[in-house]
N, C-alpha and C positions, 0 to 999 in steps of 0.2 A: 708196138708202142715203145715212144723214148724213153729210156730211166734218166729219172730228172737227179743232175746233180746242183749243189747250194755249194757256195763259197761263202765264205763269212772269217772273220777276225774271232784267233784262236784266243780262251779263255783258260787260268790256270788249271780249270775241272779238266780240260782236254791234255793233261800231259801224261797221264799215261797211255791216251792210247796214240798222242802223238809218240812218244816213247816207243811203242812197241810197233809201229808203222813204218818208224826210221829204222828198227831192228830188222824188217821184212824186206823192206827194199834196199837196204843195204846187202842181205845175204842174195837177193835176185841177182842180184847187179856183180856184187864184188865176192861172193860163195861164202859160205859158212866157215872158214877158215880165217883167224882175226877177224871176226865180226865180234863188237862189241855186245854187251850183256843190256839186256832191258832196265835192269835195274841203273847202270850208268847212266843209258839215256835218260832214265824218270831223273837222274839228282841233277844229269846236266842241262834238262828242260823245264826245272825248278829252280835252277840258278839265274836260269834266262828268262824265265816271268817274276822273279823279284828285283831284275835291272828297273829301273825309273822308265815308263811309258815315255814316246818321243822320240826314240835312238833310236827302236824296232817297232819290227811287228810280226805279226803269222799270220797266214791266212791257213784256213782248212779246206778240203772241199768233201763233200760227204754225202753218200746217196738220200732218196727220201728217209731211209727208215734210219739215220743218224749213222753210219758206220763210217769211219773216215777211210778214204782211199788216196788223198797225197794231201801234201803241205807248202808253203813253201815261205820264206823268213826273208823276209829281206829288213835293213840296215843302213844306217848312213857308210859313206867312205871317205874316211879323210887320212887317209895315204898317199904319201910322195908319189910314188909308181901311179901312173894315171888319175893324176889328180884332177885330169878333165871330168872325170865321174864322180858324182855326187852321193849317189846310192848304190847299193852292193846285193845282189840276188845272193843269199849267202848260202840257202839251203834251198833245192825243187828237189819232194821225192813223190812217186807215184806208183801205184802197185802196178807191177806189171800187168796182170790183166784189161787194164783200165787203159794203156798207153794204145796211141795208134787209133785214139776215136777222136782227137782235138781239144781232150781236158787238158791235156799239160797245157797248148798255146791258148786255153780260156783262164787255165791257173795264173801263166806269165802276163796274162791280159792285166787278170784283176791285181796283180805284184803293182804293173807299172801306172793304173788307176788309183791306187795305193801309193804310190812316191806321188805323185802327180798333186794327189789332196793335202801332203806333207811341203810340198813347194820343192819338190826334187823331181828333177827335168831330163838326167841321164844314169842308166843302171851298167854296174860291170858284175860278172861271174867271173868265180873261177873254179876249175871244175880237171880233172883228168883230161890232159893231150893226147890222149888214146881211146874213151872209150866212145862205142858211137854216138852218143846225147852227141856228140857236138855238130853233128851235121842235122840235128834237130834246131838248135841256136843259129845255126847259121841259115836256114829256111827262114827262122825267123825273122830273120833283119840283122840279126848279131854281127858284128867286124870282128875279126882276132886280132886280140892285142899279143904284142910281142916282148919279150925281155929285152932290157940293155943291149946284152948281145945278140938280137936281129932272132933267139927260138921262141916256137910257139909255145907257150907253157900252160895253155888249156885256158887261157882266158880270153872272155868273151864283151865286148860293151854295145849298148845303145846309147848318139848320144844325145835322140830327141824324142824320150818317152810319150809324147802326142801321137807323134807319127804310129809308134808299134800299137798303144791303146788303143789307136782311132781303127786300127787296120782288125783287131780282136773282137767276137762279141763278147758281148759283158754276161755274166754268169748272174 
């Protein structure tokens, strides 16, 4: 039997245990040495659900019985450096156990379904030049974007969100 997972747009009630979600897969990822405190994440996930609706958003995704297992924020972009992008995947996190069954590229589905309803038509990341996500993003569809100077600096764009949506099923 499939465990069914639910995506949905994340609500102020959800930051603590987005908070403490971002604390987990942070230490998977990057080890429990400078890994921030739960408590930072809960005021810095509190600062970002009293921004004005419109600029972001969150999605969750969470098994049947409500337990969240990844997240991910995207944002408008309106920065010089690749201004050809519109919207900005600013945070994917996902518990390790959960990776390597096709939530993340259903999580990135419903991101770019999300710009899509916003009238934003191209998304960039940016993310560590090193660690392996990125040969994830680039299965995806993702192009690497480059610096000035011609290096890769871990960033990633799409820059016709139909295309990636259309290729994703929907959660």
């Amino acid at each position: 039997m499939e465990t069914v997972f639910t995506t949905r747009l994340a609500t102020a009630a959800d930051v603590p245990a987005i908070a403490a979600l971002h604390v987990t897969v942070f230490k998977e990822t990057h080890g429990s040495i400078g890994a921030p405190e739960i408590a930072l994440r809960v005021w810095q996930w509190e600062q970002v659900f009293m921004a004005p609706e419109g600029n972001w958003f969150c999605l969750v995704m969470e098994t049947a019985s409500g337990g969240l297992i990844g997240f991910a924020k995207g944002q408008a972009y309106q920065e010089a450096a690749h201004s050809e992008f519109a919207g900005e995947l600013n945070k994917i996190y996902l518990l390790r156990e959960y990776q390597g069954r096709g939530l993340g590229k259903r999580l990135i589905g419903c991101v770019a379904r999300a710009f899509i309803q916003r009238n934003i038509r191209s998304m960039l990341l940016f993310g560590d030049a090193d660690l392996p996500a990125n040969k994830f993003y680039e299965r995806m569809g993702a192009e690497r974007l480059f610096a000035g100077n011609g290096d890769f600096h871990g960033g990633y764009g799409w820059k016709d969100l139909s295309l990636l949506a259309a290729g994703i099923k929907n959660v």
